[in-house]
N, C-alpha and C positions, 0 to 999 in steps of 0.2 A: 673425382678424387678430392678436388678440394671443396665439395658441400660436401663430403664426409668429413674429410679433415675439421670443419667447419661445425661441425657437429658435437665431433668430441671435444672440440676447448671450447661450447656450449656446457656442453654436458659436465668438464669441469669444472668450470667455474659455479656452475649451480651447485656443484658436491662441493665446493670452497666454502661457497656460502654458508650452507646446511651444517657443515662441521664447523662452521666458527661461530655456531649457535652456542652450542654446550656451555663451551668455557666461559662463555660471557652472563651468563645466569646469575650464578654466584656473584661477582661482582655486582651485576646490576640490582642483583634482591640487596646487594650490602651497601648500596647507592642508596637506597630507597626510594628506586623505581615503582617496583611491585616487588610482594609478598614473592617468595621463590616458588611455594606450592603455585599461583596463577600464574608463573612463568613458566613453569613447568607445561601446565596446560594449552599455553597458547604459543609457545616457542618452541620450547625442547621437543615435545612427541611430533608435532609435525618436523619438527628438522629431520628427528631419527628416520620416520614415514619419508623423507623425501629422499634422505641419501639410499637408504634401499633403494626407492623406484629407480634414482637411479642409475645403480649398479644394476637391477635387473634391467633397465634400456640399454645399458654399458654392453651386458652379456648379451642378452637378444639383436644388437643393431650390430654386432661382430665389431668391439671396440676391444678388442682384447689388450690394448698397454693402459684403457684409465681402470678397467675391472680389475686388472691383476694389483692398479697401485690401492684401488679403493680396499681392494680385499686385505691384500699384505700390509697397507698402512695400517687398517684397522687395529688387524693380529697385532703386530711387531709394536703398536702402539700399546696396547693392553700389557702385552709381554716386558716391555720399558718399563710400564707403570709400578709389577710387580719389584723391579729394580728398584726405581724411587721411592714405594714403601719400605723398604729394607730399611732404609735411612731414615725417614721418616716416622717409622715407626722406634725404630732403636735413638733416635733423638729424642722422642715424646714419652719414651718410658725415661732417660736421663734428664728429664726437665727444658730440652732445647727447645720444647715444642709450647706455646701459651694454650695450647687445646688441642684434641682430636678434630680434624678437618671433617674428614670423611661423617662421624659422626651428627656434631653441626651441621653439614650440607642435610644428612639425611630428618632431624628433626625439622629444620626447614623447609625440606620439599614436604614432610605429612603434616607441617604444622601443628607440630607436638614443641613447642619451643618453649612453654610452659608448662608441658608435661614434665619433658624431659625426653629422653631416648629412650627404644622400646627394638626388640628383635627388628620387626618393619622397617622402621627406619631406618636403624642400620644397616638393612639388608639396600632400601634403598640410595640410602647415603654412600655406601660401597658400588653400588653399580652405576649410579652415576658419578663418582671419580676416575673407575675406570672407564667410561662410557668417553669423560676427558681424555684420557690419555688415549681413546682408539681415535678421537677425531683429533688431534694434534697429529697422530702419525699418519691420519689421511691428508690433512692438510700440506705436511714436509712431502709425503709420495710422490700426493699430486703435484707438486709443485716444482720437486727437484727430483720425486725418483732416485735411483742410485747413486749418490756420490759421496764423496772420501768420508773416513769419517768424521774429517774435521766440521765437516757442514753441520750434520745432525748433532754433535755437539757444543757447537756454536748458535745453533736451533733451540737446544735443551735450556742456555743460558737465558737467553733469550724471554721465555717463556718463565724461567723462574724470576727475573727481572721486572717483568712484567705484569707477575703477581705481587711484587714485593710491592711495587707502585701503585698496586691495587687499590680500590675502597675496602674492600676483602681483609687488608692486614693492619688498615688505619683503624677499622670497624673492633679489632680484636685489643685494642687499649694500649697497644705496641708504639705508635706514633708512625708516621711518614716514615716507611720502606723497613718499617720494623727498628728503626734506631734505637729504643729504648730497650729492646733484647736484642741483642749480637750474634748471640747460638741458635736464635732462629734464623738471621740471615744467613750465616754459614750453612744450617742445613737445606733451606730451600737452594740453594745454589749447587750444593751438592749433590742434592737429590735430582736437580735436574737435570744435572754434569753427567750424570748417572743413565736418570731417562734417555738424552739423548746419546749416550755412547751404545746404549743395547739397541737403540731406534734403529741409528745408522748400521751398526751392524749385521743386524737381521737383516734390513734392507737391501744391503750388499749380498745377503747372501740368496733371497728370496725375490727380488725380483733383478730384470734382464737391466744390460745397460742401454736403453732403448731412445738418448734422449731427452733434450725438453718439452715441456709442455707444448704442445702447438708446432713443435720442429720441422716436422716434414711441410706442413704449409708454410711456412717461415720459407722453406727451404725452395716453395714451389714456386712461392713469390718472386724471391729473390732470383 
């Protein structure tokens, strides 16, 4: 029992890992690390490649509470995201916004950034935003699973906070956490107030109350 138990907060924290790839991309191409297209290549697709395997080890090794959070975070992270655009989008057409995100991201990953934007792009500028938002909700699942939903909204803060302090929004002519626009700061906060109350909620409703991470060993130990 406990080299199973032993296994799956293995197995977790490898999917921890793998999902706290995505988010850090952006940031790091707006560091000037690397260009985002070569981080893309040597980060992002094996991260995506790893949290699959995985969720398929999860399902095949009979780990049924990290498959259901990998699964349902994922969803309920995507489904957040579609909330967060709401905002985001209706700030950026009232001027809240200094640029389209999603866009940027996507000239960036095909290095069209002197082209310009092109259908591609933005197809994959859009699915890796939301691609963020599915591994932010695996990272909360895995880590907390179901609870109030004061957690995932205090998660969602979190995270917009944390963009604010980004390279990401210093990069965008804004100044340090966006000082020099105010109606952006209100909307990344919003919008993530947003994310994480659909997060939580879904969560609540889509997966069991099963615990924390690693609990039953925790539980075998002690």
């Amino acid at each position: 029992m406990r080299r199973f138990m032993n296994e799956e907060l293995f197995l977790s924290l490898v999917a921890l890992a793998a999902a706290g790839v995505s988010p850090n991309i952006f940031p790091a191409a707006q560091a000037g690390v690397a260009k985002m297209s070569v981080l893309a290549v040597t980060l992002l697709i094996p991260s995506v490649v790893l949290l699959a395997v995985v969720f398929a080890i999860a399902a095949y090794r009979c780990h049924p509470r990290l498959a259901s959070r990998l699964l349902g975070g994922a969803a309920a992270g995507i489904v957040a995201t579609v909330a967060l655009e709401v905002v985001r989008i209706a700030s950026f057409r009232l001027g809240g916004m200094p640029g389209d995100l999603p866009r940027l991201m996507g000239v960036l990953l095909t290095d069209r950034f002197m082209l310009g934007p092109s259908l591609v792009s933005d197809f994959f500028g859009y699915a890796y935003h939301f691609w963020n938002g599915a591994c932010f909700g695996v990272i909360f699942a895995v880590l907390f699973g179901r609870r109030k939903l004061i957690w995932a909204v205090g998660y969602g803060a979190l995270i917009g906070l944390g963009f604010l302090a980004s390279p990401a929004v210093k990069a965008m002519g804004v100044g340090f956490m966006g000082v020099q626009m105010p109606p952006m700061i209100v909307t990344i906060v919003i919008a993530h107030l947003a994310y994480g109350l659909v997060l939580g909620a879904l969560l609540r409703r889509w997966l069991p109350d099963d615990g924390w991470l690693g609990s039953p060993l925790l539980q075998e130990v002690a």
